[in-house]
C-alpha positions as CSV (number, residue, x, y, z in Angstrom):
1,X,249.8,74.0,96.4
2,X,251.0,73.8,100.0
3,X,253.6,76.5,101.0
4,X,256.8,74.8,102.5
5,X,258.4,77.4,105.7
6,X,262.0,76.3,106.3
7,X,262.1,77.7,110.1
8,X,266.0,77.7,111.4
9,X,266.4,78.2,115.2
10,X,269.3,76.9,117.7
11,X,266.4,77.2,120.3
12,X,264.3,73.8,120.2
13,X,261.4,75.0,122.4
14,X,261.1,77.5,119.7
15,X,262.0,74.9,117.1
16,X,258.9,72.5,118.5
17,X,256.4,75.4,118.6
18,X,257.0,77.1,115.5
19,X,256.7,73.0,114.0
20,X,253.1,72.6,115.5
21,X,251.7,76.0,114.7
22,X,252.9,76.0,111.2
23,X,252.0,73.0,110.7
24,X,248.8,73.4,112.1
25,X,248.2,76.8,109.9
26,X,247.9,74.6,106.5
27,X,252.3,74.5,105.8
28,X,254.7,71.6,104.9
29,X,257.5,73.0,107.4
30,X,261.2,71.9,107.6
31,X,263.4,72.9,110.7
32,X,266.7,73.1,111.3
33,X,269.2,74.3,114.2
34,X,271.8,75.8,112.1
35,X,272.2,78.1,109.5
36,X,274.7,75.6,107.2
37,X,271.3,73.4,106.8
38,X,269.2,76.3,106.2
39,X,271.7,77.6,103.3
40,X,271.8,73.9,101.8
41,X,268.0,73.6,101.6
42,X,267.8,78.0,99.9
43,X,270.7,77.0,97.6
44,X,268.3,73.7,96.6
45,X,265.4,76.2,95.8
46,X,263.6,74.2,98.5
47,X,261.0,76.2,100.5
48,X,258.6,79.1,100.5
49,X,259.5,81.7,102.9
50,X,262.0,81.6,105.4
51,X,261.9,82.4,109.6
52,X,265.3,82.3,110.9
53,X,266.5,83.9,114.2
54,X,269.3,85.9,114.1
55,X,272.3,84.2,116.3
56,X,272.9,81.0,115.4
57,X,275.7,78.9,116.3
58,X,277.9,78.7,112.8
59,X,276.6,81.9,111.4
60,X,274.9,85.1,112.1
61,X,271.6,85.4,109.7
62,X,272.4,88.8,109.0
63,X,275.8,87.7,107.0
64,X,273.5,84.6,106.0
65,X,270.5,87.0,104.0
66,X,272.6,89.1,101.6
67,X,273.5,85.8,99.9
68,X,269.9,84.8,100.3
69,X,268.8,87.7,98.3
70,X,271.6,86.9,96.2
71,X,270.7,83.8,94.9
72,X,267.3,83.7,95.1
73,X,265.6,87.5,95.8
74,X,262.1,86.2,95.1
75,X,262.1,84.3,98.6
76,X,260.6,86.1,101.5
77,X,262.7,86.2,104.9
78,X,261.3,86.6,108.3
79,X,264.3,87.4,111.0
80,X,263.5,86.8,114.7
81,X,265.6,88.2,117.4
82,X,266.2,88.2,121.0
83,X,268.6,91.5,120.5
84,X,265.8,93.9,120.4
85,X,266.8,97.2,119.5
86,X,266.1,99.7,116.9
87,X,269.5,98.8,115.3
88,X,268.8,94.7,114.6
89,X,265.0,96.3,113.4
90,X,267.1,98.1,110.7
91,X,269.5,96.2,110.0
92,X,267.3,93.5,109.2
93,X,265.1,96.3,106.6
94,X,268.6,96.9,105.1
95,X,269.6,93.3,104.6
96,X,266.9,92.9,102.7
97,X,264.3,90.8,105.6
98,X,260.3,91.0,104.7
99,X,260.2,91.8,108.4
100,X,261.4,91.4,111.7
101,X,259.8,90.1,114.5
102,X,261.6,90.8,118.4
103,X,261.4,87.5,121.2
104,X,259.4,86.4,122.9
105,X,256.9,86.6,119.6
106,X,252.8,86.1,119.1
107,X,252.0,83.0,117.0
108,X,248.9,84.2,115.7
109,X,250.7,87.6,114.3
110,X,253.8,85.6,112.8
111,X,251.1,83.3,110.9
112,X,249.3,87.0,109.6
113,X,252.8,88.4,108.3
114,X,253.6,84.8,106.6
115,X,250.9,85.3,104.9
116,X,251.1,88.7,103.7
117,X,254.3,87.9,102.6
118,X,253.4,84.8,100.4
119,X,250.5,86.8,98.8
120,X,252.6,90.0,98.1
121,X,255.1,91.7,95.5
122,X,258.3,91.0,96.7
123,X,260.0,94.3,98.3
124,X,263.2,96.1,97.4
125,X,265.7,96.2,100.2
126,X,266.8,99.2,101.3
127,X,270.6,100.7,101.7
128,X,272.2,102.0,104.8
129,X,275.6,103.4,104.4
130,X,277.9,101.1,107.1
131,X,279.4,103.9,109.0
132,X,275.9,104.5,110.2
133,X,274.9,100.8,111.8
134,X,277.3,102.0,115.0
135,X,275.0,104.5,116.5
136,X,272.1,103.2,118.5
137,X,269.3,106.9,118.0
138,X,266.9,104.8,119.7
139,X,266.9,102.8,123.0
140,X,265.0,100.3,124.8
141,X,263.7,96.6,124.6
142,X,259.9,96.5,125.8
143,X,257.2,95.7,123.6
144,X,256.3,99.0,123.1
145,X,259.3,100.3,121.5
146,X,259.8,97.1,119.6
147,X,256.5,97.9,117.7
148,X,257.8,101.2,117.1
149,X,261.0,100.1,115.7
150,X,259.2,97.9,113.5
151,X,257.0,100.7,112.1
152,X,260.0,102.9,111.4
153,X,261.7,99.9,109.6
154,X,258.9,99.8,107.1
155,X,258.5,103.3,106.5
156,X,262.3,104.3,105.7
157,X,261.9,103.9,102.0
158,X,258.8,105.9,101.7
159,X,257.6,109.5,101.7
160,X,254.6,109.0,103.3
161,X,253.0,111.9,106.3
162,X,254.0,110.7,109.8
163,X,252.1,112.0,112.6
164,X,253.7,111.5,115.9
165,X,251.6,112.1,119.1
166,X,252.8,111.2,122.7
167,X,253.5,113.0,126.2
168,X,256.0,115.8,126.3
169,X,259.4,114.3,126.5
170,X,258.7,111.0,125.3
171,X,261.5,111.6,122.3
172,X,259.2,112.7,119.2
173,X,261.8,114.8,117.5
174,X,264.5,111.7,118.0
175,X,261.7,109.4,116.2
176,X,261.4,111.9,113.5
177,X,265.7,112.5,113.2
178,X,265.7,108.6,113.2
179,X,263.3,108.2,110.3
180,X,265.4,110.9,108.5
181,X,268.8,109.7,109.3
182,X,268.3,105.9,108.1
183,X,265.6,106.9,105.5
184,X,266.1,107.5,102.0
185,X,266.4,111.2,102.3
186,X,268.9,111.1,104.9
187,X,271.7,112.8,102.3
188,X,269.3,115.7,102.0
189,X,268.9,118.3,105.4
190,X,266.8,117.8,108.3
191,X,264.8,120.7,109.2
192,X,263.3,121.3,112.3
193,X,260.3,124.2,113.4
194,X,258.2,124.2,117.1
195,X,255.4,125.9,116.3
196,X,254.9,126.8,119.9
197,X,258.3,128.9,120.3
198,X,257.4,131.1,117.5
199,X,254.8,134.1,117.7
200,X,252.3,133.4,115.8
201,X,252.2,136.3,113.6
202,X,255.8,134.9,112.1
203,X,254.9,131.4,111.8
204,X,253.6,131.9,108.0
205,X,256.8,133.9,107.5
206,X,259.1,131.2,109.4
207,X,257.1,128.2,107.1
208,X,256.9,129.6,103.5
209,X,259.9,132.5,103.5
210,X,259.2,136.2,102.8
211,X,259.5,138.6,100.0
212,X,261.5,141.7,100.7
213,X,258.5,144.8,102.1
214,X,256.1,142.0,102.6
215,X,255.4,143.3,106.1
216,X,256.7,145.8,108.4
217,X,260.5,144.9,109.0
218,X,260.8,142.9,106.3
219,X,264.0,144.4,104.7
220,X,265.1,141.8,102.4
221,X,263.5,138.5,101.4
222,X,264.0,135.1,103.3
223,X,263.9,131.9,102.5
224,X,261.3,129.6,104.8
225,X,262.3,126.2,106.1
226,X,259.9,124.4,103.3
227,X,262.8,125.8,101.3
228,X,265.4,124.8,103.5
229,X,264.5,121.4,104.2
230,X,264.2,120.6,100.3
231,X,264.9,117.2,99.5
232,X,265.1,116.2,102.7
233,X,262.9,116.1,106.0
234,X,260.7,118.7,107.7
235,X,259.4,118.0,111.1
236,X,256.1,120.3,112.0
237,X,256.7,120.0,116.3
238,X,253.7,120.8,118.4
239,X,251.4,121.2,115.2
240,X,248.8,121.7,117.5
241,X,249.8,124.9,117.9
242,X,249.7,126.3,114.6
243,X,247.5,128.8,114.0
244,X,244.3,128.2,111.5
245,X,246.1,130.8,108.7
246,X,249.1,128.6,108.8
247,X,247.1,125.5,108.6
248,X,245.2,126.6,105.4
249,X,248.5,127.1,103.7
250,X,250.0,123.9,105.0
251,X,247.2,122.2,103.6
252,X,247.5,123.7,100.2
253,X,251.2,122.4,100.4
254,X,250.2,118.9,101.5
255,X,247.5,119.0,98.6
256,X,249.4,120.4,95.3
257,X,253.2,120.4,96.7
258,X,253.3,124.0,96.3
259,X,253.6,127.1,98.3
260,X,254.0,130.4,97.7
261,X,256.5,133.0,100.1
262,X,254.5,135.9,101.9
263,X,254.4,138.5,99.6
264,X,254.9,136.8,96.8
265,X,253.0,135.7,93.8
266,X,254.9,132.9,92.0
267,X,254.3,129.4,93.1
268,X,257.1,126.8,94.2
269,X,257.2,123.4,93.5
270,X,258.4,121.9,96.7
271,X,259.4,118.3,97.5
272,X,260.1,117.2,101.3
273,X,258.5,114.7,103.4
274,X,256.5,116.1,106.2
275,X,256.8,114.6,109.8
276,X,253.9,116.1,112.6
277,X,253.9,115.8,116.3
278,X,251.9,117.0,118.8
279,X,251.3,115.9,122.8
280,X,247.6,117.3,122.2
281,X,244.3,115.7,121.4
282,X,243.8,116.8,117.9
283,X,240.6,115.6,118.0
284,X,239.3,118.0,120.5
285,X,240.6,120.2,119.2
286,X,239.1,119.4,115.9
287,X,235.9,119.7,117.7
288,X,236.8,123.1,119.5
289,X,237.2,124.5,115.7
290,X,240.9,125.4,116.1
291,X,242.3,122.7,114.0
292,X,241.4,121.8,110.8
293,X,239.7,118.2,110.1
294,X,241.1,118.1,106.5
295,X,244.7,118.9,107.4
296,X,244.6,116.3,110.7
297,X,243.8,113.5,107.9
298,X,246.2,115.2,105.5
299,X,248.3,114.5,108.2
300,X,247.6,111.4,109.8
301,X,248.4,109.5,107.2
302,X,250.7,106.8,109.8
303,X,249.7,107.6,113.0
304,X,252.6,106.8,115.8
305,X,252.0,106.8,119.4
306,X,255.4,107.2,121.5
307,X,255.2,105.7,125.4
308,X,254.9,107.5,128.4
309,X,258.2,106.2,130.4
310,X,256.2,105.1,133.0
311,X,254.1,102.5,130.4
312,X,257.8,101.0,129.5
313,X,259.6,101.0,132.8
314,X,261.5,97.8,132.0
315,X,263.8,100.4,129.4
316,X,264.8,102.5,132.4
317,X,268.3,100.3,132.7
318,X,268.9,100.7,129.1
319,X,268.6,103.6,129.2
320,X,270.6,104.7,131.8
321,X,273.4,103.0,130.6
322,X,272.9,105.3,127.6
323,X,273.2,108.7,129.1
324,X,275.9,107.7,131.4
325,X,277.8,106.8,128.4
326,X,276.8,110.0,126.9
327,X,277.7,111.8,129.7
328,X,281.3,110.3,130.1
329,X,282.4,111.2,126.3
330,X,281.2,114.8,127.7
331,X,284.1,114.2,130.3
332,X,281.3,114.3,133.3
333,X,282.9,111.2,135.1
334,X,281.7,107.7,135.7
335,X,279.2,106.5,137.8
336,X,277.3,102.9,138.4
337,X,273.8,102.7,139.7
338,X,273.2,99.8,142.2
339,X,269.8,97.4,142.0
340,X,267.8,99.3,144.6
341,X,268.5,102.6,143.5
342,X,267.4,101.3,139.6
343,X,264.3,99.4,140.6
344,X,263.2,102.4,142.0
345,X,263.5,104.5,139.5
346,X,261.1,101.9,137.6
347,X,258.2,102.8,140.0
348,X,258.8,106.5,139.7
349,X,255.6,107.8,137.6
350,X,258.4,109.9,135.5
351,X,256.1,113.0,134.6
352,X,258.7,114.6,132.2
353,X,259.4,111.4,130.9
354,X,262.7,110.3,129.1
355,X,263.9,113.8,128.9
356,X,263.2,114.1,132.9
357,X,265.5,110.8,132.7
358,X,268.0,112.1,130.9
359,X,268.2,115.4,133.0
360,X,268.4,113.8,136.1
361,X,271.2,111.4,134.8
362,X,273.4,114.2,134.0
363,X,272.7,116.1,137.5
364,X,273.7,113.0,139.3
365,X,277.1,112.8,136.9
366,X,277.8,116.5,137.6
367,X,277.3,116.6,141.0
368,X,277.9,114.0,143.3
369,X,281.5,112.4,144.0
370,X,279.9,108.9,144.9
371,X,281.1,106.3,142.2
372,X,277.6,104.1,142.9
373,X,274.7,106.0,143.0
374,X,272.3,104.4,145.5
375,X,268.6,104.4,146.4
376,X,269.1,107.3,148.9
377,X,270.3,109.3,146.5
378,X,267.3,108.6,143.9
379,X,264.9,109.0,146.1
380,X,265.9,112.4,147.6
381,X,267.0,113.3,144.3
382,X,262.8,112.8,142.6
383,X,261.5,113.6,145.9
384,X,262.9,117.0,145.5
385,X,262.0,117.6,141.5
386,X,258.4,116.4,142.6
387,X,257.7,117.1,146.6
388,X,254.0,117.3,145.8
389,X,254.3,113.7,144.0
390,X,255.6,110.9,146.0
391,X,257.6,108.1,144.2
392,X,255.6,105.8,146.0
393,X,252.5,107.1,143.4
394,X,254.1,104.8,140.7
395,X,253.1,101.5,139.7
396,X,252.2,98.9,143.5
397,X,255.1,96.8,143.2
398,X,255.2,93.2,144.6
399,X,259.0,92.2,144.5
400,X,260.1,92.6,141.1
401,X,256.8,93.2,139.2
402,X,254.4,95.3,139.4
403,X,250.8,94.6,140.2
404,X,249.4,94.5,137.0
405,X,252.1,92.7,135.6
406,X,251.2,89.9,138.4
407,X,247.8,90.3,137.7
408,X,248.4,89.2,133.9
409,X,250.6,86.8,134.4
410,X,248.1,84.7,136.3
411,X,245.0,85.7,134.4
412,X,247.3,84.1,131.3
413,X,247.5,80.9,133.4
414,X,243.9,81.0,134.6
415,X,242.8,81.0,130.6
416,X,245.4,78.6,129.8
417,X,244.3,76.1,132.3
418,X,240.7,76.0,130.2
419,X,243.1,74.5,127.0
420,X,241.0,75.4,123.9
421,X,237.8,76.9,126.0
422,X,237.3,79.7,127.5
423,X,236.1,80.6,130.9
424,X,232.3,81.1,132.6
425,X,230.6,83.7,132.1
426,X,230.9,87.0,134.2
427,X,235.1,86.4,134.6
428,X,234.9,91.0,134.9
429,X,232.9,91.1,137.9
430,X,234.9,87.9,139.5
431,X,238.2,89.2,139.1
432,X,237.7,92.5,140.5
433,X,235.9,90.7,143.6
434,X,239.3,88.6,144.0
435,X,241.2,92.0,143.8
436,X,238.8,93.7,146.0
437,X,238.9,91.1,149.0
438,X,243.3,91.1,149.5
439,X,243.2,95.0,149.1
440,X,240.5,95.8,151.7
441,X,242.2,93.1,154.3
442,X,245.5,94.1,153.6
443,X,244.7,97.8,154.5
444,X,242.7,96.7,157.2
445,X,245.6,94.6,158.4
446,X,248.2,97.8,158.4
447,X,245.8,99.8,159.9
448,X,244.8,97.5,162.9
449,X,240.6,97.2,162.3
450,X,240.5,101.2,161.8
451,X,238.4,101.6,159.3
452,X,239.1,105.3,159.3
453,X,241.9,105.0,158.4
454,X,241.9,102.0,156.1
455,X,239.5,104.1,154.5
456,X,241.9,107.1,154.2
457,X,244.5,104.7,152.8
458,X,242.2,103.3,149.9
459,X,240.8,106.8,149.2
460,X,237.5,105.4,149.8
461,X,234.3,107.1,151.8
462,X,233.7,105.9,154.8
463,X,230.7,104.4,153.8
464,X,231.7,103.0,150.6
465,X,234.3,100.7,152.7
466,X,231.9,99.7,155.4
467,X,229.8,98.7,152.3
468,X,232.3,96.5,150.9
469,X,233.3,94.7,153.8
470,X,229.9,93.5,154.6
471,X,229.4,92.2,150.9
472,X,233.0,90.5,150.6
473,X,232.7,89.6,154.2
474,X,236.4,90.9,155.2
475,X,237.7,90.4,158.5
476,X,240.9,91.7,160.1
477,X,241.3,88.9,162.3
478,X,241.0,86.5,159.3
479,X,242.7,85.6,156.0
480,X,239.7,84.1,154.3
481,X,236.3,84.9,154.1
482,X,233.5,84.3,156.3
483,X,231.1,81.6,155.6
């Protein structure tokens, strides 16, 4: 039997495509542009599954689901939303949604989760108390953190391993706080331990507790942070720096959920959830024989990859916004930034990442009387945490995106105008020939015909330059190439 989709969206564009593709995926669909229509057709027991966005004009979805679930809790919700943050992500979780999905949206993977949802056991929503829904832990709209909102939205009612890898400063400890706080442990304690600020003689001790005499200076026993963080959450920071004695005992934990203190004999039965990070390559070191294979899968069990800043530059506003807020109820002042001085801390390469961000907000609130913080102040500001690192080494801009960003956008055109084929062969070697061409003429252009230095400015040899202007057939004096 044909599974009927009752779509609801006051956006007919989206209305109109989610028609034709669900209709062209094998369902009977029925679409609506308001949520009064949508409850009519639930309270009828018409439909399937349901994909509703979020705003609508007579009723928000998220007041609409709990009477969804209400009267019929078998039927599978999707909620799409153009308010992307990690708030609407859980809210939707805790208003019982199969999943959430942020704007704009890919067809093909909103066809794969209607699916999965039609085949599977419905799930239990999952409870967040309502004084909680105010705070925002987690910030930013790009793709990227939307994906990660999603994952933690799926894993709040579970135990299972998280390993969180990314750059230093990229906000692994918030992720792992976050996953606490709006979990199902969150009325149990969150327990913290950097395996890197602790000697590594005392990490065993510092893990598992320690019996009184144990070791030299033990004087009287102490309890461990497994002990600590019982019923609740224990994140393992920069596990790659654990020493292989810890890591057999870890294991052992991860294995049979007990431990045993140093110096002591008696196992304890321990039950927390275990949250890794790391900014190394486990893997190497895996292969360098100072981490454990069985404990990285032990481990691994959902791996999540935090963003460089620099990968989600399009946050940087948000953000902002967030620390200046944070910085007023600290009673630092108010500031604004203006347009320039933002869009140019979206090609800064940000090395320290969000935590760099965050400092350098809270510098500028401290310190300078200026109500608008401009570009001249931004740039002598990063110039001076990074003199050896121009800002100018972040992402080639061309008026408000960057050149990869351009480069996509046509190259999604350039497929599109094909309809269902697909280009000739050899499109690789073609596109990086069209690149090639406006780059070497453009620094041939700004440097007058010196090759030298056009050279210099490409980082190119010489040679290698001379090379390719003969095969593209570049010329400074014209703006196509020869014949």
């Amino acid at each position: 039997m044909t599974a009927t989709i009752l779509v609801a969206d006051d956006d007919a564009a989206i209305r109109t495509v989610l028609n034709q593709a669900l209709s062209r995926a094998g369902y009977d669909v029925r679409i609506t542009s308001n949520a009064a229509t949508l409850w009519r057709w639930i309270s009828a027991g018409e439909g399937d599954l349901v994909v509703t966005d979020v705003v609508m004009p007579d009723e928000n979805a998220f007041d609409l689901l709990p009477r969804i679930k209400k009267a019929r809790p078998e039927l599978p919700v999707l909620v799409m939303s153009a308010q992307n943050t990690f708030m609407t992500a859980i809210k939707a979780s805790e208003k019982g949604a199969y999943d959430y999905l942020p704007k704009p949206f890919d067809l093909t993977e909103l066809i794969a989760i209607i699916g999965r949802a039609l085949a599977e056991p419905k799930r239990r929503p999952m409870k967040i108390e309502d004084d909680m829904q105010d705070g925002m832990p987690l910030v930013g709209r790009s793709a990227a953190m939307q994906e990660i909102y999603r994952v933690l939205a799926r894993l709040m009612q579970t135990d299972l391993t998280l390993m969180i890898t990314g750059e230093s400063g990229t906000g692994k400890e918030l992720v792992a706080r976050a996953l606490h706080d709006y979990g199902k442990r969150r009325n149990g304690p969150f327990v913290a331990i950097n395996m890197a600020a602790i000697p590594r003689d005392l990490i065993e001790s510092e893990l598992f507790g320690h019996e009184k005499g144990a070791f030299t200076g033990a004087q009287n026993r102490s309890t461990g942070r497994f002990e600590q963080a019982e019923g609740g959450t224990l994140f393992l920071d920069e596990i790659g720096d654990m020493p292989m004695d810890a890591q057999t005992r870890l294991l052992r934990v991860l294995q049979q959920g007990e431990y045993t203190t140093v110096g002591g004999r008696t196992p304890i039965r321990t039950d927390v959830r275990i949250v890794a990070a790391t900014n190394k390559d486990l893997k190497q070191a895996i292969n360098q024989g100072v981490f454990r294979e069985d404990l990285y899968y032990r481990l691994n069990v959902v791996p999540l990859r935090l963003p460089p800043l620099r990968d989600r530059a399009e946050d940087i506003p948000d953000l902002v916004r967030h620390f200046i807020q944070q910085a007023e109820k600290e009673g630092l002042g108010t500031k604004r930034f203006d347009t320039e001085a933002l869009e140019l801390m979206k090609a800064y390469p940000w090395p320290g990442n969000v935590r760099e961000l965050e400092n350098l907000i809270r510098r500028l609130m401290a310190l300078y009387p200026q109500e608008v913080i401009t570009r001249e102040i931004i740039d002598s500001e990063l110039r001076a945490d990074v003199p050896d690192s121009p800002i100018d080494k972040g992402p080639v801009r061309t008026g408000t995106m960057t050149i990869a960003q351009a480069v996509e956008e046509n190259m999604r055109a350039y497929f599109t105008s094909f309809g269902d084929n697909l280009p000739p062969p050899g499109l690789y070697d073609r596109v990086l020939t069209e690149l090639e061409y406006p780059l070497i003429l453009a620094a041939l252009t700004a440097t007058r015909g010196n090759q030298i230095k056009a050279a210099d400015l490409l980082g190119l040899n010489r040679n290698t330059l001379r090379k390719k202007i003969r095969e593209l057939g570049v010329s400074v004096y014209r703006s196509s190439r020869t014949a």
